[in-house]
C-alpha positions in Angstrom: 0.0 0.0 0.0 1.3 3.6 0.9 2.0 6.5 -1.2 3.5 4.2 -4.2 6.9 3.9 -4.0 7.4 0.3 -5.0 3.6 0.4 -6.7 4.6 3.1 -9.4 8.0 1.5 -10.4 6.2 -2.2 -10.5 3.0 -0.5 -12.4 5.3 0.9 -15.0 7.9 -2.0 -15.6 5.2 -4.5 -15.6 3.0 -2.9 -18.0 1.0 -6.5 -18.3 -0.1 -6.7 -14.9 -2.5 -4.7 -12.6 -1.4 -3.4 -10.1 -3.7 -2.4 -7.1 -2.9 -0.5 -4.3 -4.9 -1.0 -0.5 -4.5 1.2 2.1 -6.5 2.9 4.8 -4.6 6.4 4.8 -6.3 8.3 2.4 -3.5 10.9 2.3 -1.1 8.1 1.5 -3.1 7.1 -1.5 -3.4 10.6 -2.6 0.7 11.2 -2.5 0.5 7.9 -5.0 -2.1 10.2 -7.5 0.4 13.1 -7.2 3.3 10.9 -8.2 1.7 8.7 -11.1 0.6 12.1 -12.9 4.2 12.9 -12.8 4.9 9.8 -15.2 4.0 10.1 -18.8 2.2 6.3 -19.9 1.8 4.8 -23.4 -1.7 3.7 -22.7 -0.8 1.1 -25.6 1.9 -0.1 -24.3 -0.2 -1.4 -21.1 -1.8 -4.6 -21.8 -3.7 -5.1 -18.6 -7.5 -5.0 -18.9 -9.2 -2.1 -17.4 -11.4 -2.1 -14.4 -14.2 -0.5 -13.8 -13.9 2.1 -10.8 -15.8 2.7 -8.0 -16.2 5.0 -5.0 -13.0 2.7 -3.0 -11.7 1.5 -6.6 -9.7 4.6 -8.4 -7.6 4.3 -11.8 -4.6 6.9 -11.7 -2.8 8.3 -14.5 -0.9 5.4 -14.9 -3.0 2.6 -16.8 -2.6 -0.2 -15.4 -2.3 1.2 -11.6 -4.9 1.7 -9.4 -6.0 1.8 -6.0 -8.3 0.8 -3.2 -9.0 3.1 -0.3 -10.2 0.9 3.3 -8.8 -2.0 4.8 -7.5 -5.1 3.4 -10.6 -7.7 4.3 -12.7 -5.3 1.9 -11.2 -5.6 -0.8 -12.8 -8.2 -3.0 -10.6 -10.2 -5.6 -13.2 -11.4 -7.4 -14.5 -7.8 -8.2 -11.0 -6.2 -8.8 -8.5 -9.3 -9.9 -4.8 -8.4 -10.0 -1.3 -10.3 -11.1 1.0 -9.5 -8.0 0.4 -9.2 -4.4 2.4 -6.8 -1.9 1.8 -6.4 1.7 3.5 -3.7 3.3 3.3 -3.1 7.2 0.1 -5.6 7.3 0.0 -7.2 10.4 
């Protein structure tokens, strides 16, 4: 989770995958949104299906990055499937 310092590289060298950030700072996810508009994406280039976004689910700049704002057991997978899990500080 956080404010996407290992989400952004991993978004952006793995253009195939989704990647999905959870966390319950709200601030933190916002710091992500600042950063990913600093990056410049070939939406082409990303090969990972969109998802559709909801009021927890939010696409950034970044195509195939997104996240998920509230804690980890609301997320559902089956809603919003992704290709790599990372926990940070979840315990």
């Amino acid at each position: 989770g956080g404010s996407g310092h290992l989400a952004i590289p991993l978004a952006l060298l793995l253009p195939h995958c989704r990647v999905i950030v959870v966390d319950l700072s709200n601030r933190s996810l916002e710091l992500l949104h600042e950063k990913a508009r600093l990056f410049k994406t070939n939406e082409e280039a990303t090969t990972a299906s969109p998802l559709p976004t909801s009021t927890k689910l939010r696409a950034s700049t970044i195509p195939n990055l997104y996240t998920f704002h509230g804690p980890v057991q609301d997320f559902d997978e089956s809603k919003n499937p992704f290709d790599v899990g990372i926990a940070l500080h979840l315990c």
